[in-house]
N, C-alpha and C positions, 0 to 999 in steps of 0.2 A: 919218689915223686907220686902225688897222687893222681891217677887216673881222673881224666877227666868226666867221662862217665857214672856217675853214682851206683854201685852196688848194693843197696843193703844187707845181701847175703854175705858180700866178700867182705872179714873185718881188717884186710888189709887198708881198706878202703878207709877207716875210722882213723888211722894216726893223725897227729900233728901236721899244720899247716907246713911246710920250710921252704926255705926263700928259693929255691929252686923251680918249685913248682909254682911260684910268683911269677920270677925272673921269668917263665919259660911263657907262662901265660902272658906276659906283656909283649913277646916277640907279634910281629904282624903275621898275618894268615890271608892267603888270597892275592892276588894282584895288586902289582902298587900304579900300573898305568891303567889307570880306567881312567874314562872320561869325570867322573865325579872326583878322582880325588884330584887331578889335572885342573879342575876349575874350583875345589874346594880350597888347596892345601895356599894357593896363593893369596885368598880371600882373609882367610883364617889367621895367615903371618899379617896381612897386613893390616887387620883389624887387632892384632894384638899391639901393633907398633900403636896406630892411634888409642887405644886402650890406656895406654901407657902415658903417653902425649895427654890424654885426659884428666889422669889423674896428678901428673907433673904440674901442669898449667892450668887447670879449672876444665868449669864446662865452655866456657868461652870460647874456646881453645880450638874443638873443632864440632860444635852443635849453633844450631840456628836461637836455643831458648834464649828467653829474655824476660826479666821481670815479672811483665802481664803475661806470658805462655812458660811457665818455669815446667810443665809437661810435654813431652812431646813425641815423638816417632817411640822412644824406647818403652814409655808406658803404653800409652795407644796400642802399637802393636808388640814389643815383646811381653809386655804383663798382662795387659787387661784382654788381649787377642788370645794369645797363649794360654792363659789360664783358663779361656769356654773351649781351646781344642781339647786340653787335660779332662772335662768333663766326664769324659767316654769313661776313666777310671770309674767315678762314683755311680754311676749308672749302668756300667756290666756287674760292677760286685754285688750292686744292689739286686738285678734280675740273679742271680747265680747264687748268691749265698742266702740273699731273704726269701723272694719268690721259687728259689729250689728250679730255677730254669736252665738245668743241667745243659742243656743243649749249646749252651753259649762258656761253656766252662772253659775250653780248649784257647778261648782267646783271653781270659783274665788275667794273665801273667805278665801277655805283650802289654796289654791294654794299662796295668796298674805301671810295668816298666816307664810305657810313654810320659805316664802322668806325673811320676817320680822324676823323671828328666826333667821334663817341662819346667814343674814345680823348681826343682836344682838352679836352672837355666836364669831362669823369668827373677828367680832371686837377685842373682847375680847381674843380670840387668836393670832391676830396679836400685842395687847400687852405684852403678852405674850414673843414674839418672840424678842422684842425691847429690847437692852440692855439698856437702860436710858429712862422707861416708858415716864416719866415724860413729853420726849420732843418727844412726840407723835403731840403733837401741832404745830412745826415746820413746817409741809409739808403742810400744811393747810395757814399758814400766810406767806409762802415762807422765812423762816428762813434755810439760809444754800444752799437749793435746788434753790430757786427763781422761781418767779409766772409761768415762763416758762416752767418746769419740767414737766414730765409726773405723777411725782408721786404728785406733786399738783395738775393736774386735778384728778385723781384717789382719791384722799382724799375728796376734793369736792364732788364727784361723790358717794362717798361712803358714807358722812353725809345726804347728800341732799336725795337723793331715800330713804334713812334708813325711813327719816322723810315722804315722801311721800306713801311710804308703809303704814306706821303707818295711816299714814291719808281714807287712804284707807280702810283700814280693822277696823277703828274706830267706824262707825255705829251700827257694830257688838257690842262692847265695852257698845256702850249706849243702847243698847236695853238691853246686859246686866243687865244695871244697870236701865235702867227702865226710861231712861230719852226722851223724845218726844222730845224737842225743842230740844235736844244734836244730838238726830237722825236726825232731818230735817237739821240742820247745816251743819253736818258732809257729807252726803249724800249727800249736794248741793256743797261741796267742793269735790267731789270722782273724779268726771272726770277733772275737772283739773289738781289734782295729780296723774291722772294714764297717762293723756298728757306728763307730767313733768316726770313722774318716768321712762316711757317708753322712752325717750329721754335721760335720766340720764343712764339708764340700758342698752344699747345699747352702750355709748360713757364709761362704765366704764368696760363692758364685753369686749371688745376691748383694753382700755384702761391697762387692767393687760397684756396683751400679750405685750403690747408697752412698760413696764415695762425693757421685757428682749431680745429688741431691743440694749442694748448699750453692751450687755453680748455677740456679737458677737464670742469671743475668747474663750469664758468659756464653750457655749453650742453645742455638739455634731451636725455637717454640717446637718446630717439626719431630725434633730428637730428644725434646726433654719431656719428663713429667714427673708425678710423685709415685710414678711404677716401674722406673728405671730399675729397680733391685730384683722384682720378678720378670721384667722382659730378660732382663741379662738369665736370671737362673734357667727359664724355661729355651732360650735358645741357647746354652749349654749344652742340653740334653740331645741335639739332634746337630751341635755342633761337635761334640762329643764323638758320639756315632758317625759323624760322617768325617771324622778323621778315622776312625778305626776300620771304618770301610776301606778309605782310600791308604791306611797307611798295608792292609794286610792284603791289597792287592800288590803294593811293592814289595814286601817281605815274603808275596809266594814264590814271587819270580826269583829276586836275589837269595831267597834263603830257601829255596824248593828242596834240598836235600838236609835241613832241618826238620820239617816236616813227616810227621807220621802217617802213612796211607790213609789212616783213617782219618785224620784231621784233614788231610787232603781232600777228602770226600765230602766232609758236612759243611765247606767253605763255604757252595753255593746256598747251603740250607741256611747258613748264619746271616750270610749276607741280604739273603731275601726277608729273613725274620726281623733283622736288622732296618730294613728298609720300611717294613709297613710304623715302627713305632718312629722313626723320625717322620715320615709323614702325617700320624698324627700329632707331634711334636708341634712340625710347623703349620698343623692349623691350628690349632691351640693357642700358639704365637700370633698366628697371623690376623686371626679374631681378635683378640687382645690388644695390636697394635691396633685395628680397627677402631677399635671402643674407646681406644686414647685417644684418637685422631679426632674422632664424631666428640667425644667430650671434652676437647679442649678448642673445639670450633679455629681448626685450622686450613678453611678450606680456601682464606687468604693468601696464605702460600705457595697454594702447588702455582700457580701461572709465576712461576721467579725461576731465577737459574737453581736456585737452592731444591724450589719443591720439585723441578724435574728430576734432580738428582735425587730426590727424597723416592720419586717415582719407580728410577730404576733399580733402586736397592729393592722395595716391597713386592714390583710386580716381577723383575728382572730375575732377582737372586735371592727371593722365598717362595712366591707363586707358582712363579715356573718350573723348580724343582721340587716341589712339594705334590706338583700335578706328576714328576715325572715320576716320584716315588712312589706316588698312588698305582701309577699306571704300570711301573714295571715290576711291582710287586702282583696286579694282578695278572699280569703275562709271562712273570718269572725272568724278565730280560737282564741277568747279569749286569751285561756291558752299560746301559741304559742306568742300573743304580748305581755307580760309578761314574759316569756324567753328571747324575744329580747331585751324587755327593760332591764333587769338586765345584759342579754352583752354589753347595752351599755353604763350602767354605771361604770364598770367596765375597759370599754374602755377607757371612757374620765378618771375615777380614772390613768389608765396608760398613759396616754397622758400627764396629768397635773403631773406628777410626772419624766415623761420622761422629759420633759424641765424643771425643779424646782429642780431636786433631782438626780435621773437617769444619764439622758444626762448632767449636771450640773457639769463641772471640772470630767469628766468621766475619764480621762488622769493622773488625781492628782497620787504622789505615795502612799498616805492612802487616800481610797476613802470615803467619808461620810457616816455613816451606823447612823439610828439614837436612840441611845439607847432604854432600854426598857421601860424606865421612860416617854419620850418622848412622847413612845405611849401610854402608858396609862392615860395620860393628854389629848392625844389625846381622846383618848374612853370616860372617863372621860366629854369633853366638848361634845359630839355627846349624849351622856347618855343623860345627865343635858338637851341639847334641845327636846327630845325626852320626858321628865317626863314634862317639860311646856309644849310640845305640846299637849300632853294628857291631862292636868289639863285642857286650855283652851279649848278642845273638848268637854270635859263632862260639862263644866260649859255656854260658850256662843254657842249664834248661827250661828252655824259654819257649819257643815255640814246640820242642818236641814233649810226649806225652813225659809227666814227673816217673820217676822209676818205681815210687813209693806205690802209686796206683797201678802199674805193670804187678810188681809183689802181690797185690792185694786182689791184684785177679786171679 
């Protein structure tokens, strides 16, 4: 069996994969009564049962869609939501492997892992969403839409980075499994797929806002413009990071004896460095949304239920955390960048749903609400990544330092 630990000096370590050492890695590890898998594992069963009931019966079956709203809860929030948390991947690789900003290297692994999930996930929910799975293929070979369409590039965009993540985070994979020559391969192929991914991941964060460029009519004045594609890409960037903030505060705790003393150590320094560039993220953003607002002469709006609500999203859940990111990056307050990041994921959750679901035929006379089934398929898939992500934490080398650079020192 092979050692889970990677040696390169031991070539014990170098044979063939066998199914033993499969078998044995699929056994559970840890506790099976915690409160999370207690409230997960019911959630999980029974959004597979509706899963199922979905694909037997239509979406009729158990979703609120309907003709004029044929998008709804699963796009909004598990694709177009999901794929600005995945941002954190193209945006640590890029400070770490272009800008040579070693000091964030220790988290590239998690961070590409997350984004690899996501990506996996957000797929698998947008078939979901599709009434004739089947012809998922279409937008991809320009059947119907033709090569021009934005959702052709988007599809592209969306295979390609999947596959380049993967390639990325594959090293890890083979030391897994113990394999040297798979490691040196892999490794010599990382920074061109993190060139590639980072240009895929830029043109396809963008590329979802370009999506609901032709929805002119459909989406609330407040939420739309003809710069839906760089709002969306530039609050990636600090949606991005502030899932990576918030997720490796949960992963020091649960995976605290993963962890290397020393990675233990430069947490606070990552997190703090981490904090000043979403802060200028979100004023970057928040300027920008400014200049839409004053040039599309929306000041009609705010006095409605809508532009209140348009209100708390800007001042509420970017203002406010962007001052606190200002602020606790000048004080070094931890616990305070951690607050902001969870307002601003909450932010961008309202944001992406404001234009997807929200603002989305806001006018209709029965406005989309989206059942309860819906959500729980939802939970259901967010569950399901969360129980892989875990499995692959306890088992490869993920958050602890790679061995190859132990060797190397």
């Amino acid at each position: 069996m092979i050692n889970q630990a990677y040696h390169p000096i031991n070539r014990e370590n170098e044979r063939k994969i066998n199914w033993r050492f499969l078998v044995s890695e699929l056994k559970p590890k840890g506790k099976w009564l915690t409160p999370f898998n207690i409230i997960s594992i019911p959630i999980m069963l029974l959004g597979l049962f509706l899963i199922v009931i979905r694909f037997w019966k239509g979406l009729g079956s158990i979703t609120n869609l309907t003709q004029d709203v044929p998008w709804g809860l699963w796009i909004g929030f598990d694709v177009v939501t999901g794929v600005a948390f995945a941002g954190g991947a193209y945006v640590v690789t890029f400070m770490v492997y272009i800008l040579n900003m070693k000091k964030y290297h220790s988290i590239v692994r998690v961070t590409v892992l997350n984004g690899f999930l996501a990506y996996a996930f957000y797929t698998g929910a947008l078939l979901l969403d599709l009434g004739r799975p089947w012809n998922v293929i279409n937008p991809m070979i320009g059947n119907s839409f033709g090569t021009s369409s934005v959702l052709f590039l988007v599809a592209w965009h969306f295979v390609l980075y999947m596959l380049a993540l993967l390639i990325e985070f594959s090293p890890a994979i083979a030391e897994w499994i113990g394999s040297k020559r798979a490691h040196k391969i892999l490794s010599g192929m990382s920074i061109g797929a993190v060139i590639f991914g980072i240009t895929l991941s830029t043109l396809h964060q963008s590329g979802l806002g370009a999506l609901y460029l032709m929805a002119k009519d459909k989406i609330h004045p407040l939420w739309y413009s003809e710069f839906i594609p760089i709002l969306f890409l530039v609050s990636s960037i600090f949606a991005g990071l502030s899932m990576v903030i918030f997720e490796g505060a949960i992963s020091h705790k649960v995976f605290f004896n993963k962890i290397s003393d020393k990675n233990k150590k430069a947490q606070h320094g990552i997190i703090h460095g981490l904090s000043k560039i979403c802060a200028v993220a979100m004023f970057a953003y928040f300027c920008l949304h400014f200049l839409v607002f004053i040039h599309g002469k929306n000041w009609v709006y705010l006095n409605t239920p809508m532009g209140y609500w348009f209100m708390v999203e800007m001042l509420g859940f970017v203002l406010v955390p962007m001052i606190l990111f200002f602020y606790s990056y000048r004080t070094g307050d931890i616990l305070l960048i951690r607050i902001a990041a969870i307002l601003t994921m909450l932010g961008i959750i309202i944001n992406r749903l404001n234009v997807t679901v929200i603002g989305f035929r806001w006018d209709a006379a029965i406005p989309y609400v989206p059942s309860w089934m819906e959500i729980v398929v939802t939970l259901a898939v967010i569950f399901t990544e969360i129980w892989i992500f875990r499995w692959v934490i306890r088992r490869m080398p993920v958050l602890s330092d790679s061995s190859y650079l132990k060797e190397k020192k």
